[in-house]
C-alpha positions as CSV (number, residue, x, y, z in Angstrom):
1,X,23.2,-6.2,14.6
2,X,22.0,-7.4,17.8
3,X,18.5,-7.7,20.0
4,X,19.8,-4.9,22.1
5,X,19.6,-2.5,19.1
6,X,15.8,-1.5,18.8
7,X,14.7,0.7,15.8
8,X,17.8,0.2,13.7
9,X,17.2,-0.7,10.2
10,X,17.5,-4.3,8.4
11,X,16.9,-4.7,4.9
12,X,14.7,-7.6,3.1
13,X,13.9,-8.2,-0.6
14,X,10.1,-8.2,-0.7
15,X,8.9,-9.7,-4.6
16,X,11.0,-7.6,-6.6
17,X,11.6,-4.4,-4.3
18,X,14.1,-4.3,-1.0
19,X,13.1,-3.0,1.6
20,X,14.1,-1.5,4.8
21,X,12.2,-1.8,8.4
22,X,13.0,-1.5,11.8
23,X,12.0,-3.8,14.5
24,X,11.3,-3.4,18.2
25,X,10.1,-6.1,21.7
26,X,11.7,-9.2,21.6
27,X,12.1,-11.8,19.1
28,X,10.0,-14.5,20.3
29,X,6.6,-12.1,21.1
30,X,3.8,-12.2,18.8
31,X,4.4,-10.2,15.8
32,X,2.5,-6.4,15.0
33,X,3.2,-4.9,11.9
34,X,2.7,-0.9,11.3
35,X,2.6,0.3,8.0
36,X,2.9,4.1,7.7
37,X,1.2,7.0,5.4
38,X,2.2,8.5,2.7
39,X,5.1,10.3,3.0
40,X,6.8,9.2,6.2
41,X,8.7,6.0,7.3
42,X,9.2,3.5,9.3
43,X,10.8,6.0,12.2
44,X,6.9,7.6,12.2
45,X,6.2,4.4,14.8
46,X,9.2,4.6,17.2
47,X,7.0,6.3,19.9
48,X,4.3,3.6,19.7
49,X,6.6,0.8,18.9
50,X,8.7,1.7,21.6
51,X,5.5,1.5,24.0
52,X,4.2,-1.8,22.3
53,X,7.3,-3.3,22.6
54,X,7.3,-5.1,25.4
55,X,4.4,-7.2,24.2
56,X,4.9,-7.4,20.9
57,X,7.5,-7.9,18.3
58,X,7.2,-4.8,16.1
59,X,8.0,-4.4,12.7
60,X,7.8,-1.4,10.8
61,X,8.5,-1.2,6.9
62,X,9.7,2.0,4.9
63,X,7.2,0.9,1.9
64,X,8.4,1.2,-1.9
65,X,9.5,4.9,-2.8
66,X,10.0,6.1,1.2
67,X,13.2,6.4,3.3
68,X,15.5,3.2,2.9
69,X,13.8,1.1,0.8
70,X,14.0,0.4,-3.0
71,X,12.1,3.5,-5.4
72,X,11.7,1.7,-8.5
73,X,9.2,4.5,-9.7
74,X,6.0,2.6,-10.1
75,X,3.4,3.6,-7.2
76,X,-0.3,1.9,-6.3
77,X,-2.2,0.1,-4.2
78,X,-2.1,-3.0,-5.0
79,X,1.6,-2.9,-5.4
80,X,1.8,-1.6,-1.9
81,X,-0.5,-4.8,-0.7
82,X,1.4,-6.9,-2.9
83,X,5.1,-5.7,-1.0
84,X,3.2,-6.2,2.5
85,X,2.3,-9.7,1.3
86,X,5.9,-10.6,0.3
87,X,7.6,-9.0,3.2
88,X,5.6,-10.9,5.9
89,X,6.4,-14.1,3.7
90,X,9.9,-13.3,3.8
91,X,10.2,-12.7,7.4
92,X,8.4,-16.1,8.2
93,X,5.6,-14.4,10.0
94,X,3.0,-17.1,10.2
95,X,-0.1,-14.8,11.6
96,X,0.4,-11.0,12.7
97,X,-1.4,-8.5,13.9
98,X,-1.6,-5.4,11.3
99,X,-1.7,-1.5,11.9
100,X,-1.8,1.2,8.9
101,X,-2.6,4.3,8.6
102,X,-3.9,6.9,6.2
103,X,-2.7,5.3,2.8
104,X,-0.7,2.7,4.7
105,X,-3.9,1.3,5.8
106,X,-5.3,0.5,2.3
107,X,-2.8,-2.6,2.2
108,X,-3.3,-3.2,5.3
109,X,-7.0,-3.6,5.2
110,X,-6.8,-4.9,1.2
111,X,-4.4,-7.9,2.9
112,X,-6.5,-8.9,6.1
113,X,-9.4,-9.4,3.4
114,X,-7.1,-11.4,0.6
115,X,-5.0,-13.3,3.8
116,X,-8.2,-13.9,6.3
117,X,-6.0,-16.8,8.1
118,X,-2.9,-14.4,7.7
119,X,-4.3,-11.8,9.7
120,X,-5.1,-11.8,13.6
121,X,-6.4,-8.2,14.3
122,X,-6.0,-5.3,12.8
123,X,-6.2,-2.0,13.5
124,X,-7.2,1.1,10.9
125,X,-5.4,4.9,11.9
126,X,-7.1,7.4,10.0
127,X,-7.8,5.0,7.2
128,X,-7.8,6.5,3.4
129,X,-11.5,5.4,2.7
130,X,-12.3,3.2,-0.3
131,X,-14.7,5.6,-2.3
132,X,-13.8,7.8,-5.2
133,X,-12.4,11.4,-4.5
134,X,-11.3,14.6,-6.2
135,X,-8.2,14.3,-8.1
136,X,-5.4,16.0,-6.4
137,X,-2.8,18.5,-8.1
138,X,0.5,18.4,-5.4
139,X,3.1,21.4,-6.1
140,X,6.4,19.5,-5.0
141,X,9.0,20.9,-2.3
142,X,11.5,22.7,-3.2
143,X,13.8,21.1,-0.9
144,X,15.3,17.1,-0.8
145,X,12.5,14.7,0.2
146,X,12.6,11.4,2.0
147,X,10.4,9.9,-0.6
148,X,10.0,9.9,-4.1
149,X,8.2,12.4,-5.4
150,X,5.9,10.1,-8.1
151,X,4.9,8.0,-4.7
152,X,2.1,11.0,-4.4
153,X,0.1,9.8,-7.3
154,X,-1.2,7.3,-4.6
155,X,-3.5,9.6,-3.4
156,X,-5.2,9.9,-6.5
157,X,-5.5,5.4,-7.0
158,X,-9.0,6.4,-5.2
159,X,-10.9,6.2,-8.3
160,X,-14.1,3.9,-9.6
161,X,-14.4,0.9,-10.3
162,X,-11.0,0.3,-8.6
163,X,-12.3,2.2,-5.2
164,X,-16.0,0.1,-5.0
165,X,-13.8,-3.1,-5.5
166,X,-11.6,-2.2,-2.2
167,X,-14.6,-1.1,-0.6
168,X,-16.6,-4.4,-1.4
169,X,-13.2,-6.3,-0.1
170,X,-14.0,-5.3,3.5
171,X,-17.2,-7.5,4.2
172,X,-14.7,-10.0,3.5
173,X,-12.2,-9.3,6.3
174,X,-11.9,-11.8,9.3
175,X,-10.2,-10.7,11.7
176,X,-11.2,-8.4,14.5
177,X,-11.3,-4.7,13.3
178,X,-10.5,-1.6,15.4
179,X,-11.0,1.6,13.1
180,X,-9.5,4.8,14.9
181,X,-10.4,8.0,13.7
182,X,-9.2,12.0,14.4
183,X,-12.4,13.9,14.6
184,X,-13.3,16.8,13.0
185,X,-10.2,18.3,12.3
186,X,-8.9,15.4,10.3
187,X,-9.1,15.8,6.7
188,X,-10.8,12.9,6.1
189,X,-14.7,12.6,6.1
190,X,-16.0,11.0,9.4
191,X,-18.9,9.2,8.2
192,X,-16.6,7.4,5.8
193,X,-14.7,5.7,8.6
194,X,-17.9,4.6,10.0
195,X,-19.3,3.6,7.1
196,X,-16.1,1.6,6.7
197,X,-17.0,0.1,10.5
198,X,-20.2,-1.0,9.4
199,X,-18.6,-2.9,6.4
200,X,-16.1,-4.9,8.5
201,X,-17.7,-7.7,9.9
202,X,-16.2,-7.5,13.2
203,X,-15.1,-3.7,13.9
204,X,-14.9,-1.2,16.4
205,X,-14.9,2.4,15.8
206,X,-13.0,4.7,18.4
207,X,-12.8,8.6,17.6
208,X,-9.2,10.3,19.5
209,X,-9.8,14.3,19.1
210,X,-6.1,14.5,17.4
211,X,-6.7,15.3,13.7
212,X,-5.5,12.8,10.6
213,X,-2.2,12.5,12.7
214,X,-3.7,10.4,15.6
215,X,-0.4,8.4,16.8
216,X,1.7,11.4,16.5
217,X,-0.2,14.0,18.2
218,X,-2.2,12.1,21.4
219,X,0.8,9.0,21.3
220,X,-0.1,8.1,24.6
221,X,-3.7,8.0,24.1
222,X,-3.6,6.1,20.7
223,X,-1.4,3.4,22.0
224,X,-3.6,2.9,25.4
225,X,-6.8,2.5,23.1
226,X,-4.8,0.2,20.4
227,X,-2.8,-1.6,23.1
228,X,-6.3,-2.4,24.8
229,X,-7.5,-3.9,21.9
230,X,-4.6,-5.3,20.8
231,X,-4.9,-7.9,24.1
232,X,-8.0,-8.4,23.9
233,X,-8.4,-10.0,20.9
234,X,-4.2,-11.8,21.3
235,X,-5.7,-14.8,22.5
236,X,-9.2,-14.9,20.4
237,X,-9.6,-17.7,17.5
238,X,-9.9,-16.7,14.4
239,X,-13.1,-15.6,12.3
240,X,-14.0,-18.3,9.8
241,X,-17.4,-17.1,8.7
């Protein structure tokens, strides 16, 4: 495989699972990782890895029980945080910037407040918000899925005392926060996300009329608003209190 081959997939062991990602931009750019939501891949990103590309080297990883990588069968959080911990350490990614959304961005936001000097930015999609819900009861497909089917019991990790200790773990995030949210005809409870941007210490809250599926439906518009921000805090030194 060669530079010239954007998107294609690599493989990495992460801890104890392998898995695949794709990367995009060039080698020696800072480095943006995207972490996607339940359910899709890595391939969810190429429109707005493509676009970020040229300032950025993107990487975007199939996480445990999706697409390419490893499905060993067991599902949460923090084993999602834990993977996104070990595959930055085994790409030698010193300091990145960090995108997730929906369920992806629980990692993402669980990491930047475990790895404060790990973290550079990071930016929230539609993020699943840390305070107990509903249990959900999911009737599975009939057809072949690109994930493993157990993965969906993620959505139902959002439970006490586990949820009020994620929640809590945001006052202790560092790094400049940009929380972007769907509107009303995203699933997901509004004032939750900006209760979450009043948790952060350093966050912005910007609201893209798009539904839960921000980057996919208004691409353009998402990646102006997190390419913006992404710049503007590239060269700004760290948080350290």
């Amino acid at each position: 495989m060669t530079e010239t081959e954007p998107g294609s997939v690599r493989r990495v062991l992460a801890g104890r699972v392998r898995l695949a990602y794709r990367t995009w931009g060039p080698a020696q750019a800072p480095p943006l990782v995207l972490v996607h939501a339940l359910g899709e891949a890595s391939l969810d990103w190429a429109l707005v890895a493509a676009a970020l590309a040229p300032a950025w080297r993107v990487y975007a990883p199939d996480l445990r029980g999706h697409g390419a990588s490893d499905w060993p069968g067991s599902y949460t959080i923090e084993w999602l945080t834990a993977d996104l911990a070990a595959f930055i350490d085994a790409l030698g990614l010193d300091r990145v910037a960090l995108c997730g959304h929906s369920i992806g961005a629980a990692p993402a936001y669980l990491y930047a407040a475990g790895h404060p000097g790990r973290v550079a930015c990071l930016v929230l999609e539609e993020p699943a918000p840390p305070w107990p819900r509903a249990r959900r009861v999911l009737t599975r497909p009939d057809e072949p899925l690109p994930f493993d089917w157990d993965v969906t019991e993620l959505s139902n990790e959002f439970t006490d005392p586990r949820a009020s200790a994620w929640r809590d773990s945001l006052r202790q995030i560092r790094a400049p926060a940009l929380i972007v949210a769907g509107g009303p005809d995203s699933h997901l409870d509004q004032s939750r996300l900006a209760d979450m941007a009043t948790l952060i210490p350093d966050c912005d809250l910007v609201t893209i009329q798009a539904g839960h599926l921000v980057h996919v439906a208004r691409p353009a518009q998402f990646t102006e608003v997190v390419s913006g921000f992404l710049s503007g805090t590239r060269s700004a030194p760290p948080r350290t209190g």
